[in-house]
N, C-alpha and C positions, 0 to 999 in steps of 0.2 A: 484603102487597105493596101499595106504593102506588098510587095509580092514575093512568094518564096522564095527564098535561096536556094539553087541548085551548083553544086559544084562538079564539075569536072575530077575524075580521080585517072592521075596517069598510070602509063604501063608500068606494072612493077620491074625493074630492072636486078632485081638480082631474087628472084623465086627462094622459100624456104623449101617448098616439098622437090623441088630441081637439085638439093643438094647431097652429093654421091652419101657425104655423110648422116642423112637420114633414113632409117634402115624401114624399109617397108613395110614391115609390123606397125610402126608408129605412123609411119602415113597413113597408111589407113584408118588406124585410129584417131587422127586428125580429121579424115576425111568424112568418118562417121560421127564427129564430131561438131561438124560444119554442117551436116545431115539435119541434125537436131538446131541448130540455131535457123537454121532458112527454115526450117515448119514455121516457124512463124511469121503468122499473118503481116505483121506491121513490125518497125525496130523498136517498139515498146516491150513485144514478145522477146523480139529477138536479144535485145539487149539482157534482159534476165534469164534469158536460156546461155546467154553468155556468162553471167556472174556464178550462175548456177556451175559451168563447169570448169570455171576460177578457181571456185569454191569446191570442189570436188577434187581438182587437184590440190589444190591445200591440203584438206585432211589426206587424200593417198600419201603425201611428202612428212608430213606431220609420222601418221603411222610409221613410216620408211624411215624417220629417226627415233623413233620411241627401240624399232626393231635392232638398230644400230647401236642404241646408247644398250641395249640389254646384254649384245653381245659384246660389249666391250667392255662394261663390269657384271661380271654373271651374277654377281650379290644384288646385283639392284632388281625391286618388281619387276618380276616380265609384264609384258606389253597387254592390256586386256584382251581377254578373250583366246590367250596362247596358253596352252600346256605349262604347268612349270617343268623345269627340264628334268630329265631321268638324273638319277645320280651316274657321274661315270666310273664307266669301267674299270675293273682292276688295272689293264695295257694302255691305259686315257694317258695322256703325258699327266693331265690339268693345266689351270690357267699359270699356274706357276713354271712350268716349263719354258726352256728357252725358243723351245719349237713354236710356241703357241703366239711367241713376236715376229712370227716366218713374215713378210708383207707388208708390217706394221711400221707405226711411227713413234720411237720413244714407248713402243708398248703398247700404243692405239689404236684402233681399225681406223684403216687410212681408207674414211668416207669420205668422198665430194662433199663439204658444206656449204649450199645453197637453199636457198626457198623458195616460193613459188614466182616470187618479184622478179626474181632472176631471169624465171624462164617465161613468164607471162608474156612479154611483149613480141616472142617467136610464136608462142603456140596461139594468141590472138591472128598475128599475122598470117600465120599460116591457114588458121580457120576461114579469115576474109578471102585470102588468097580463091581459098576452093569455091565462095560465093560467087565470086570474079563479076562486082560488080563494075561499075563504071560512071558512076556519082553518088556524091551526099546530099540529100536532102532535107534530113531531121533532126535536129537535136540527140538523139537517142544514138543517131548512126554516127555523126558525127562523134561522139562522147564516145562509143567503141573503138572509131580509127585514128584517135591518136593515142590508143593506150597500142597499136599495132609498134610491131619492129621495122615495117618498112618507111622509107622515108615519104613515099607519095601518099601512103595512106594518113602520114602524121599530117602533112601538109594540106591534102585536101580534107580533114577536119576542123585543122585549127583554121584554115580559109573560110571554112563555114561560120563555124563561130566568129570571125572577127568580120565576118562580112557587113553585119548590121548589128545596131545596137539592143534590138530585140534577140537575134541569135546569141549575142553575148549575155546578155539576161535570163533569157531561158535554162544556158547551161549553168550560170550560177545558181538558180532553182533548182535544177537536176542537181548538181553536187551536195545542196541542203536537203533534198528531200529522199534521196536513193543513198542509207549511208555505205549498203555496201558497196558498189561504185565509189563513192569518194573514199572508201579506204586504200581500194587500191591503188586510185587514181592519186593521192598522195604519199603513196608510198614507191610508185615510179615515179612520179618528182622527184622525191628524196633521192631514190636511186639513182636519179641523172644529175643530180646537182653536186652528187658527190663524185661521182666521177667526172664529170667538169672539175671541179675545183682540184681533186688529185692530178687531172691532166694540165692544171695553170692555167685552166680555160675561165674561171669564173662564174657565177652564176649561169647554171645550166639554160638552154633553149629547147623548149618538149614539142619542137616541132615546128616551132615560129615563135610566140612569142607569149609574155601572161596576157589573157584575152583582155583588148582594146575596150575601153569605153566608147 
């Protein structure tokens, strides 16, 4: 019988929750965040208690554009479960005014557009970060740390996987059988393959390499 894979994961050298620009509201919510993934017994737990707040911030970002696109044509459905708006006031400018492009682009609420892919492989990272483990052993944990931002988390995943040819097996099994995971998990490929090739780089690298047979 073979024997497990255990990898080594190095020191993170450059910390998300360390940085000035993370405001401490959100650490914490990071932090109780990372709360809820270690309750779990094993990284079969944990790994769904991760998808699960993937997937949580999906719909809050989702909602956060339904909210956006309402206030930037007031004609359009508001957002479920919102009040339809009061009629305005007599002293209102309206959206016809040129007040009402105070900020705006071309007439448009100048929203950040982003989704959750964007920010998924910080808030993974950071989540791991507060576990502050110090190896992979699983399939499940490995499949977590390289969807991470940091570079030694990606690395000591994809080392797991490519260490044996059953670890490489397993997580193609996990990819077929978990599809929320492999949504995500294909749609940061995507994301990284296209900024490779925007930077002249080429077909992207998610951390080493497409896992070895």
């Amino acid at each position: 019988m073979a024997k497990p894979t255990v990898v080594t994961i190095d020191a993170i050298s450059d910390p998300i929750l360390a940085k000035a620009e993370i405001p401490e509201p959100m650490g914490e919510v990071l932090r109780t965040l990372a709360a809820k993934v270690a309750a779990g017994s094993n990284w079969k737990v944990r790994k769904k208690a991760l998808i699960d707040v993937v997937e949580g911030l999906d719909a809050m970002m989702a909602i956060g554009e339904a909210e956006a696109a309402f206030v930037d044509d007031p004609d359009a459905d508001p957002p479920l479960d919102d009040p339809a708006p009061d009629d305005p006031a007599p002293d209102d400018p309206g959206p016809d005014d040129p007040a009402e492009d105070a900020g705006t682009v071309d007439g448009d609420l100048d929203v950040p557009e982003f989704d959750v892919v964007d920010v998924l492989p910080a808030y993974v990272g950071a989540i791991l970060e507060v576990l502050g483990e110090t190896r992979v052993s699983s399939v499940e944990q490995a499949a977590c740390y390289i969807l991470s931002a940091h570079p030694e988390h990606q690395k000591a995943g994809w080392d797991w996987i490519d260490a044996d040819y059953g670890n490489w097996r397993a997580f193609k099994k996990l990819l077929r059988a978990d599809r929320r995971y492999a949504f995500y998990y294909d749609e940061i490929e995507a994301l990284a393959t296209a900024d490779a090739d925007a930077a002249g780089e080429g077909e992207a690298d998610p951390g080493g390499a497409e896992p070895r047979a």
